[in-house]
N, C-alpha and C positions, 0 to 999 in steps of 0.2 A: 755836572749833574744837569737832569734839563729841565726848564723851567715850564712852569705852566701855570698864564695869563687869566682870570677869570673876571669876568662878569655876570653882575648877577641873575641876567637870563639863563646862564649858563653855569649856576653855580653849583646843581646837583650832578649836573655831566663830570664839567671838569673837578669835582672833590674825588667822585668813581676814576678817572682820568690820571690823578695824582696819586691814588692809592697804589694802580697797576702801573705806575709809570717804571717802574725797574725791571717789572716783567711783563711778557706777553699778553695782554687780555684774551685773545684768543688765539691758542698754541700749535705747533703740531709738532708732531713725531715720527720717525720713521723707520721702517721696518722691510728689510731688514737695516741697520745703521749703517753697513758698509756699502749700500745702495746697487744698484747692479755688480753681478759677478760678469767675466768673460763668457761671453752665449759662441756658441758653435750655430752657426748657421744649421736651420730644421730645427734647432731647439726654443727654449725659451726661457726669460727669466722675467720678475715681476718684484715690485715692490709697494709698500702699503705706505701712503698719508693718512695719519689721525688727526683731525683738526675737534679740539675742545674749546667751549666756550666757556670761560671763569669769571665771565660778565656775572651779576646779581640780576641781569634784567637779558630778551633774548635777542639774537642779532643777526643779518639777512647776511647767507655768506655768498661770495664770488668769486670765479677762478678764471685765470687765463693761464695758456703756457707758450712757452719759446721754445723752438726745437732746433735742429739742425741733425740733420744724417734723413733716417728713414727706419722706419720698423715699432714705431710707437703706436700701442692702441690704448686708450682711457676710462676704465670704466669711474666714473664721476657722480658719486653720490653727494656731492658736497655744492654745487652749482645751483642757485638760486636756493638753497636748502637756509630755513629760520632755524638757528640752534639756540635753543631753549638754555636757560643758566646750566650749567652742567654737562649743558649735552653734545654729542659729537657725533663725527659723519667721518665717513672714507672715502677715497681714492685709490684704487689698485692701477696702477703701471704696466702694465706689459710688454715689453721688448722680444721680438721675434724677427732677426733681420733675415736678409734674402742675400747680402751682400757682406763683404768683409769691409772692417772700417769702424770708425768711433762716432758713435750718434751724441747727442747731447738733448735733456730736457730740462726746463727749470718752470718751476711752480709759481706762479704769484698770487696770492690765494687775498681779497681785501671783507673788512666789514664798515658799513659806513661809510665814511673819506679815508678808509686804512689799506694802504696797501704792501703786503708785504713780501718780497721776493729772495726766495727759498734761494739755495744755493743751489748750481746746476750742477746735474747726473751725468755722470760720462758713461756708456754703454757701448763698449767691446765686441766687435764681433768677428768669430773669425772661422775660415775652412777646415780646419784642423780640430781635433777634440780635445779639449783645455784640460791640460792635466792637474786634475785635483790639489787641492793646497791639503795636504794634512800638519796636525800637530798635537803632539800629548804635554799634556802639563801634571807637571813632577813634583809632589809634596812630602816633605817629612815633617812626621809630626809625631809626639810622645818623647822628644829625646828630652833631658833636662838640662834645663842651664847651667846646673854646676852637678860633679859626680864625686863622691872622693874614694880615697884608696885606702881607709882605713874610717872604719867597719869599709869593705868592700861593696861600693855598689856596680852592680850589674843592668843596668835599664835595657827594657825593650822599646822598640820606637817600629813604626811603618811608616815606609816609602810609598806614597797613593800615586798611580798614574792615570789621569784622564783625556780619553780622544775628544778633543774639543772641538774635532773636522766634522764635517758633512756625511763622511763616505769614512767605512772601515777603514782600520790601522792593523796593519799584522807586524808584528814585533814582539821581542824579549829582554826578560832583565839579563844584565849581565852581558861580559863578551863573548868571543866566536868560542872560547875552551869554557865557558858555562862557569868563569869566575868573576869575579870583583863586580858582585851584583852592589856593594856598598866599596867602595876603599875610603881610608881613613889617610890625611894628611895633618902636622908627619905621621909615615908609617908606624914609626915605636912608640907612638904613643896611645895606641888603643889599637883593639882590634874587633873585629863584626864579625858573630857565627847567626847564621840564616836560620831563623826558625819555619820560615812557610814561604812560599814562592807561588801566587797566583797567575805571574805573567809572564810564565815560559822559559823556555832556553835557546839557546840557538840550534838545538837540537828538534826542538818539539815547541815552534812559535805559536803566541796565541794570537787570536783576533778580538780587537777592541771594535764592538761597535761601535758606532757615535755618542757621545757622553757616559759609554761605560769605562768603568773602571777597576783598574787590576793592586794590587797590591804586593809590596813583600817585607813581611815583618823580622829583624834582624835584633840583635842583642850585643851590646857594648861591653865589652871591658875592660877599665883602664889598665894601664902600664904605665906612665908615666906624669908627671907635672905639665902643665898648661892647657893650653886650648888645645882642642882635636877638632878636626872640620871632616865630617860623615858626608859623603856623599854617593847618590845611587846611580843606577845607571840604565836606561832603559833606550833599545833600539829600537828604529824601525826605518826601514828605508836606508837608507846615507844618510837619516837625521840620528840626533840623540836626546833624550832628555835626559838633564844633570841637575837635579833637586838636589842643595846642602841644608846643615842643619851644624851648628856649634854645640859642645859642653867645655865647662873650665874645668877642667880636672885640679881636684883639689889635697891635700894628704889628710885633712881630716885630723882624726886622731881622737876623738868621743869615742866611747866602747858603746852609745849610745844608738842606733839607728833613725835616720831621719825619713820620712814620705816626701815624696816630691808629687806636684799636683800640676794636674792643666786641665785644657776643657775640649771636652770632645765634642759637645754638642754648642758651639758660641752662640752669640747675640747674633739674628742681623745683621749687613753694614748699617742699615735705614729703620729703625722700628718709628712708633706712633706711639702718643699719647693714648693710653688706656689700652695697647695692645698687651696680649697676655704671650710673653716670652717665655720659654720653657728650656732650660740649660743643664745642660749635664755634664758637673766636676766630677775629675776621677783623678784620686790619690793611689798614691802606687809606692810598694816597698822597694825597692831596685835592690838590696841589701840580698849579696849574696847567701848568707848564713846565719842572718841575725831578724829576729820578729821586732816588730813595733806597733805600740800601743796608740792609738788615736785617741783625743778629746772630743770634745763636741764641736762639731763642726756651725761655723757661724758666717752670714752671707750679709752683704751689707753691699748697696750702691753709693758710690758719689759721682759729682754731677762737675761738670768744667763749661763755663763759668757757675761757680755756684752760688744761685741767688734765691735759696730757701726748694731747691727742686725735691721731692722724695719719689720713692717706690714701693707699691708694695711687695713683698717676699716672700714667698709660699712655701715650707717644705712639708715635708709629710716624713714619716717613721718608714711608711712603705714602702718608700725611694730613698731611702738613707741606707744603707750599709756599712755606712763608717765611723760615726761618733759614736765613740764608748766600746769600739771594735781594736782586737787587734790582728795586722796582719800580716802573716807568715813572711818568709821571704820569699821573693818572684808574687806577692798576689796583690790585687788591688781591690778599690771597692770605687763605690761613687754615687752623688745625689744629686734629683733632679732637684731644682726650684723653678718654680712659678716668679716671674717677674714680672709687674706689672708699672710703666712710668706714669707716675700723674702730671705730669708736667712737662715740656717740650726741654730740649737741652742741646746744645752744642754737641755736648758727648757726655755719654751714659758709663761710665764702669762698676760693672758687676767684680765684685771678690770674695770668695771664698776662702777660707782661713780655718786652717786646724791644728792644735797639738799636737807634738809627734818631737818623741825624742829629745824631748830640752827646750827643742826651737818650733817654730810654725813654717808650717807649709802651707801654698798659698797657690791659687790659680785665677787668672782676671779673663774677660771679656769684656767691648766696648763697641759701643755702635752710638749714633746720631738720634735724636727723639726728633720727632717732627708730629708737630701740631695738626690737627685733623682740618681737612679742607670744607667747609659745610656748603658751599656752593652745587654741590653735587654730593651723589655715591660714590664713596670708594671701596672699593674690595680688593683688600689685600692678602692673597696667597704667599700664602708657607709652605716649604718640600721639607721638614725632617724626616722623610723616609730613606730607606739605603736602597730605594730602587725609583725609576722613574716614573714621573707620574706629569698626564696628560689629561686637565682640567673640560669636564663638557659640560655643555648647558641645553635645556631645554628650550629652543628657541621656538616662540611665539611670534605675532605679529607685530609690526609698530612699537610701541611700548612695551609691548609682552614681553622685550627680550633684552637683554644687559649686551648682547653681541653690537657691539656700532651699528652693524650694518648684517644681518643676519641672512639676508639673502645675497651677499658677496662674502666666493673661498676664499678665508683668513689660513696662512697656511699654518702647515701641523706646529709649526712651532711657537707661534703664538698664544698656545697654550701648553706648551711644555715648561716643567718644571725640572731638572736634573736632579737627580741622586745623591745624596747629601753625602758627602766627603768629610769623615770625623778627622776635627779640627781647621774648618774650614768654614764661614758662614755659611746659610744655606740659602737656595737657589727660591728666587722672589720675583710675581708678578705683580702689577696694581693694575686695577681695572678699574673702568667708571664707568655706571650705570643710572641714566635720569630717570629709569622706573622700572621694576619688573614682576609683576603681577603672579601671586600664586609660582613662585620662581623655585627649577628644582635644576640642583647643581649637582654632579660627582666626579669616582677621579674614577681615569682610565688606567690601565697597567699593559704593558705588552704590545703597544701599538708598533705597527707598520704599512704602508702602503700595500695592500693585495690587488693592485691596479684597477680597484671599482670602488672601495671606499678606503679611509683611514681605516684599517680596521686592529679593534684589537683584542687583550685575552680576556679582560672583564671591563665592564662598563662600554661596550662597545653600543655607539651610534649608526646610522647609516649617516656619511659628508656628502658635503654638496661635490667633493670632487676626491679624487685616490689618493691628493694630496694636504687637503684640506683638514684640517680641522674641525670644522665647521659643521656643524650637525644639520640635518632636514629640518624644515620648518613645520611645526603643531599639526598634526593630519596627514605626512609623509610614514613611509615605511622605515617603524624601529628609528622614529625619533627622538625615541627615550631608549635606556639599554635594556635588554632581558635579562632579569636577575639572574643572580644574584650579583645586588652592587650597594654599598654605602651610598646614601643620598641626604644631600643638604638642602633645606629648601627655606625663603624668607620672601615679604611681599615689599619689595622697596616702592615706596609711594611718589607720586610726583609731584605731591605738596610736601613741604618741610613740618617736622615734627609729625607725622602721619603716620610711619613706617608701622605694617603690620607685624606678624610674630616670626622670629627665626626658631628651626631647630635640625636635629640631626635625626634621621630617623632609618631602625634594622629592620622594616615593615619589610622591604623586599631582599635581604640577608647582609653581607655583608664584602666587599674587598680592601678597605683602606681604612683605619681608622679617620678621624676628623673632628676637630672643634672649628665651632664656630662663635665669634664674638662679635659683640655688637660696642664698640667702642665710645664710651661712655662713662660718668661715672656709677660705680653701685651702692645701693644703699642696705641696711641688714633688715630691714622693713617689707624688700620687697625680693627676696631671692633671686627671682626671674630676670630681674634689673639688670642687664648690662652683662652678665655674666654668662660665663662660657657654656655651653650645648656639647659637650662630648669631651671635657674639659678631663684633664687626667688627675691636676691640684687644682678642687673651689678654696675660697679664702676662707681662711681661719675663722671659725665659729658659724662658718653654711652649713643650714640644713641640706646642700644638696648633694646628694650623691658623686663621687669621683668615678673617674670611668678606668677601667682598670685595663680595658680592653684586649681581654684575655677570656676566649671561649672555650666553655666545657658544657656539651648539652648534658654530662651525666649531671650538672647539678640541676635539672629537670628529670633525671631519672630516663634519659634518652640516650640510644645511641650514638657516638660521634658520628661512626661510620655515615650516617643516614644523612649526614649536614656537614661535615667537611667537603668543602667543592675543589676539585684538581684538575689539572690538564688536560682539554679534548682528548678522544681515541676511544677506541675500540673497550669491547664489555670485558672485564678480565676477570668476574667476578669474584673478586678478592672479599675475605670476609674479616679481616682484620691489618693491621699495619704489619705483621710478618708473615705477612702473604707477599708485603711488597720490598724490593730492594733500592741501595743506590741512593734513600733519603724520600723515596717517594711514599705516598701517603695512603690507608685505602679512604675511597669517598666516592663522592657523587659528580658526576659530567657530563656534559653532553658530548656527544659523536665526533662532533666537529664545529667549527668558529667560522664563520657564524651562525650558525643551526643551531635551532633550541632544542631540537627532537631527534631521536630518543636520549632519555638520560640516561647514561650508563651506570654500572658500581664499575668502580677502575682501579686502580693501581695510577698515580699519578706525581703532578706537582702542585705543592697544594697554593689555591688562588684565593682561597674565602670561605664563608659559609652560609650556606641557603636556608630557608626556612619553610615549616608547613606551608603558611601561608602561600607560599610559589608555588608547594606541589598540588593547591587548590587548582590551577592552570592547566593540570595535566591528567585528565581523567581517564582517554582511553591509554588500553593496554599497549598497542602497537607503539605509546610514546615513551615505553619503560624498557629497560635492558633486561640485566635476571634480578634488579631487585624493584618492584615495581611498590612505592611509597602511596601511591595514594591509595592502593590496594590496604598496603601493611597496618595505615593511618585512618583506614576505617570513613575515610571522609566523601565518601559517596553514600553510605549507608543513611539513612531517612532517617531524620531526628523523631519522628515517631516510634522506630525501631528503640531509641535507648530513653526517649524522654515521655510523659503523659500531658506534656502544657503544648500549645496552639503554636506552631512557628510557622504557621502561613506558606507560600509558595517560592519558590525562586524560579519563575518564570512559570512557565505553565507545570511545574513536576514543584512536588513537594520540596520542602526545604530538608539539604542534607547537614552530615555532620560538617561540612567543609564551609557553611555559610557561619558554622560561630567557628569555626576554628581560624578563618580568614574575615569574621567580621563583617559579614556580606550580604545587609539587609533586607528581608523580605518583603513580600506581600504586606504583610502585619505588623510593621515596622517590629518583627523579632532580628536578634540580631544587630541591633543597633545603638546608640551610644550607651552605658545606664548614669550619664552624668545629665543627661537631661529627661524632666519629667514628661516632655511630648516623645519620645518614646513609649513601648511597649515594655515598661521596666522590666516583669515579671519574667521577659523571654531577651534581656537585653545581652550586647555581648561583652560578659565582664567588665571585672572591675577589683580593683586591689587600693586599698587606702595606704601607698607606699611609705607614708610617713608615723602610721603604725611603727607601738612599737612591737607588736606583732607579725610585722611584716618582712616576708624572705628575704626582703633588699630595700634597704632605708634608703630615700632618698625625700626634697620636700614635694607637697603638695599643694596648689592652690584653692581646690576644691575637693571636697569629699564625693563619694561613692552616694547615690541614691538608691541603689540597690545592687545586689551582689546575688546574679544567677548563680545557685552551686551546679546548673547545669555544666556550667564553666569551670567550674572547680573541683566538681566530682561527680563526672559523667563515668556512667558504668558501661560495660559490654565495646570500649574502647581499649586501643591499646596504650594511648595517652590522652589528658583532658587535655583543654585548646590554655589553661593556666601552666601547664607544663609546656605547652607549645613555645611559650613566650617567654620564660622565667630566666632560663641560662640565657638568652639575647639582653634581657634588663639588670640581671647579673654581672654582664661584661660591661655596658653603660648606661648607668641609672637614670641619664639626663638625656636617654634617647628615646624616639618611639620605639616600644617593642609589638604595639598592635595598633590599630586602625584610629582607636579613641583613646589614646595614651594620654589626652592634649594636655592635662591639670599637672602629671610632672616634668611636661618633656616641650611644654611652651615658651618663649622667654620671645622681649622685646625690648627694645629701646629707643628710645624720643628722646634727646638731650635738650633739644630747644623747637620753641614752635620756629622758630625764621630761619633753622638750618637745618641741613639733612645729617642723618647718621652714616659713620662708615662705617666696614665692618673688618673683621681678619677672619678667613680660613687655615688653618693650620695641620697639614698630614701629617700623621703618625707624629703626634702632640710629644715630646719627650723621645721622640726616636723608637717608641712602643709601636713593633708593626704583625703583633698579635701572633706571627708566626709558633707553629705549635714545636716544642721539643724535639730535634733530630732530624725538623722535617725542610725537604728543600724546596726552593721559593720561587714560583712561577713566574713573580712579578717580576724576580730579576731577569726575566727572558729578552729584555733591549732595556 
């Protein structure tokens, strides 16, 4: 262990000194971790250093490097640079040689009298075109650990395969005669009939892009005593992947049938103290010909070492399908919980436990708790979604921005998240941010390089480069994305205990679901406290609405058609869903990506859904296909046309119906909040007491309504009021903005301590809910 000498001039350094002495005081990372690939001479490759500081006090940092070969350029944000507690800088690498041959760099980066020297980079270069490394990784998951032969069970199980290469994988399950996509050792003791095959044949190979993934779901049943070893088979290339998977084949002999349980949606590897985990057990009859009745199902965490740790545990009826159900033979059911640790833990195990059949059935998940860092912001991303998703932010200046370094391309995959693999944790980022002001974050879907930006199918940014991740900076072109996109936004402070409000807001429509949490503890005093923003399970006995995240503008007495958004292309003007074939949807699109104009009616794949408020954006006709919304919506017509009270100008022309339908303050401050009395209450823009119990959608409130324009609520000579605009978006989550001044229920914040900062979790498609409408196919899984 190493010692450390003090004196007392020295006795606040070295106490700081001896805290950090096991780890790092100021750290770095590196990206990618395999550090240069093999470069072809005229090509290029590049890697990032993050240096963080975890100092309590801020520190002057310094770099030098050692090289040997040639082809090294340094962009050096990190040189003579003060990182504030918390705070971090980068360095991107560049390797571009001119020659074949192996270069080498290594880093020594000091603070203080510190100096620390990184290991050195070997960099490859050669004349020849480096042939791609590919590789898929092979999972089965659903089989059960034990099966018996009397009552008969039959389990279904899937083989997941994911390209975890750089560069497509073409390949298929099964061999060159289109058989033993599963074979079972020994043979006579089970056997595998294929119920679905998503990754081809040797006849008809499919292509995996990079972190997609294929599947094929197979069905067991037993023949014999003992253990059977399941395994799949998936080619590509001269490689193969060979995913196994065990059951004990058992005889049974109950005339009784049992459920057997796992978990599709796990823990984590790494969760946080006060993160909100969301898991989903699924119990399943495998019982060829015999029903069974479930109990109530009960969840419960223990902690290793256990020294008084708890959780809390959240379920709901609404995500229950199984206690007190029973079910058939071949069906399953399954429920989500909310888990939340208060306490940090070596390891965390979640289990689940239900009656069935005589005995209990049971399914565990387990991950690590880890204590909140208060030195800094942390921001922890979640991917429960089944498609990929690519995290942007709104980059501002200096402080403005949670990016290290916002004016150097972070490439694309610094903000990728992969596709969550049921029965497999899900794919996790952590970020640290020493401040970020008025801060608006969302997730991207369908990204690829169009060789001028990252570009992609919703939430798309303009990058600083084609490979980049990295958004323009505040004042650039389509710094933010053109709706419609889910947006998160929270004001991280750069004094401790300070942080302004988080929330999730449908203002500009919608493509991903999202919670966000502020990690902390809550109290039932103050709803807003600490608690989830788009959350799908609040705790037990909250006033505040769950998000269900499931949109129907007919519960506004609106058309779908007018606010489902689909895949670029051409005007097909479809006027309902059987107008369209193939899984596609009818809705709303634009022309083409990136182009906001014209919007079509189409026939598509559905991406999200837009709102009035967007189509306030689009006035002339030339911007409309053959269903032209702002026409339909009435919202260029002059509020003098359907109202007799005052609502001032919006610009030099009278104010229309589009400035309350979109909230869009006038001349005469009409239009404008009705939560505050310096408004023009009388012509304000709505307002609903959602904690009514009168109200279409209960959720809590912090403040009441000071007035309530019925202009807003029962506007005539329209085809809808601006309260129906809004209603089915506050419908799908309670705890979101659905308008401009939503702020009393769809506010929340958290300060745990004045002398630390708060972190937070992000969470996509919270529970694996990714709003997808019935039958309909899904754009986002387009990469």
């Amino acid at each position: 262990m190493k010692k450390i000498i003090c004196g007392l001039t020295f006795a606040i350094l070295c106490l700081v000194k001896a805290v950090y002495a096991t780890s790092n005081p100021v750290s770095s990372t590196l990206l990618p971790v395999s550090g240069f690939g093999t470069t072809q001479i005229g090509n290029q490759s590049s890697i990032i250093y993050t240096l963080t500081n975890h100092l309590p006090f801020q520190v002057p940092i310094t770099t030098t490097y050692k090289t040997t070969g040639q082809g090294f350029s340094i962009a050096d944000n990190c040189l003579n640079q003060v990182l504030m507690p918390g705070g971090t800088c980068q360095i991107i690498i560049t390797f571009t040689p001119l020659n074949p041959g192996t270069s080498t760099i290594q880093l020594i980066y000091g603070y203080h009298n510190n100096r620390i020297p990184l290991p050195a980079l070997r960099a490859r270069a050669t004349k020849n075109p480096v042939p791609p490394k590919t590789h898929v990784k092979g999972t089965i998951f659903g089989l059960p650990s034990e099966t018996t032969l009397s009552p008969l069970q039959t389990p279904d199980f899937t083989a997941t395969y994911t390209n975890t290469s750089a560069i497509p994988v073409v390949g298929y399950a099964g061999d060159q005669t289109g058989n033993n996509l599963f074979s079972v050792s020994p043979n006579t003791r089970a056997i595998v009939s294929i119920l679905n095959n998503t990754c081809g044949t040797a006849a008809a190979p499919t292509t995996l892009a990079p972190n997609q993934s294929c599947l094929v779901e197979g069905k067991l049943t037993p023949l014999d005593l003992g253990t059977a070893r399941v395994t799949g088979l998936f080619v590509y290339g001269a490689k193969t992947s060979l995913p196994t998977a065990h059951t004990l084949i058992l005889q049974g002999g109950s005339s009784a049938c049992v459920a057997n349980g796992h978990v599709e949606l796990p823990l984590p590897s790494v969760t946080y103290r006060y993160a909100d985990n969301v898991v989903k057990f699924v119990f399943e009859n495998d019982c060829a010909t015999l029903s069974t009745t479930l109990g109530q199902v009960a969840i419960a965490a223990t902690f290793t070492p256990n020294s008084g740790q708890t959780a809390t545990i959240t379920t709901s009826p609404l995500y229950d399908t199984c206690s007190g159900k029973t079910l058939a033979p071949q069906n399953d059911c399954y429920v989500l919980a909310s888990v939340i640790p208060q306490n940090p833990a070596t390891t965390m195990k979640v289990t689940a436990r239900v009656p069935s059949g005589g005995s209990t059935a049971t399914a565990s998940t387990s991950a690590q708790v880890k204590g909140n860092v208060l030195t800094t912001h942390y921001i922890h991303f979640v991917n429960q979604c089944p498609f990929n998703v690519w995290y942007g932010i709104a980059n501002g200046t200096g402080a403005n921005s949670p990016d290290p370094n916002p004016n150097l391309p972070a490439p694309a995959s610094a903000y990728f998240l992969a596709a969550q693999v049921p029965g497999q944790a899900p794919s996790t980022i952590d970020l640290t941010a020493a401040s970020y002001v008025n801060g608006a974050i969302w997730a991207r879907t369908g990204c690829a390089s169009d060789g001028t930006n990252f570009a992609c199918e919703t939430g798309m940014c303009n990058t600083l480069t084609s490979t980049s991740g990295t958004c323009v900076q505040q004042g650039g072109s389509r710094d933010q994305p053109v709706p419609p996109f889910t947006k998160y936004e929270f004001t991280l402070s750069a004094a401790p205990g300070s942080d302004g409000v988080y929330d999730v807001s449908l203002i500009n429509g919608f493509n991903v679901p999202v919670q966000i949490k502020g990690l902390g503890p809550t109290t039932p005093a103050n709803p807003f406290q600490c608690t989830g923003a788009g959350a799908v399970l609040q705790p037990t006995g909250s006033p505040l609405g769950s998000c269900s995240w499931q949109f129907n503008p007919a519960f506004s007495n609106l058309s779908p058609y007018d606010f489902v958004w689909v895949s670029a292309g051409p005007d097909t003007a479809c006027n309902s869903n059987a107008d369209c074939t193939n899984g596609n949807v009818c809705g709303m699109a634009f022309s083409s990506v990136p182009s906001n104009a014209p919007i079509n009616r189409r026939c598509g794949q559905f991406l999200g859904y837009s709102t009035l408020a967007n189509y306030f954006g689009y006035p002339s006709a030339g911007q409309w296909g053959s269903t032209n919304l702002y026409a339909k919506y009435n919202i260029g017509i002059p509020m003098s046309a359907i109202s007799s009270k005052d609502y001032g100008f919006n610009g030099a022309n009278p104010a229309i119906f589009g400035n309350l339908l979109a909230c869009i303050p006038t001349s005469n401050l009409s239009a404008d909040t009705c939560y505050n009395p310096a408004s023009n209450l009388p012509t304000c823009c709505g307002c609903v007491n959602w904690d009514a119990p009168s109200s279409p959608v209960r959720t809590a409130s912090s403040s009441p309504c000071l007035n309530v324009n019925n202009d807003w609520t029962t506007t005539t000579g329209t085809t809808a009021t601006p309260l129906n605009a809004i209603l089915w978006l506050k419908n799908a989550c309670p705890t979101a903005y659905a308008y401009q001044f939503d702020d009393p229920s769809s506010s929340f914040a958290c300060n745990i301590s004045p002398t630390g900062f708060t972190n937070y979790q992000v969470t996509f498609c919270p529970g694996g809910i990714n709003s997808l409408p019935p039958g309909a196919s899904d754009g986002r899984l387009s990469l």
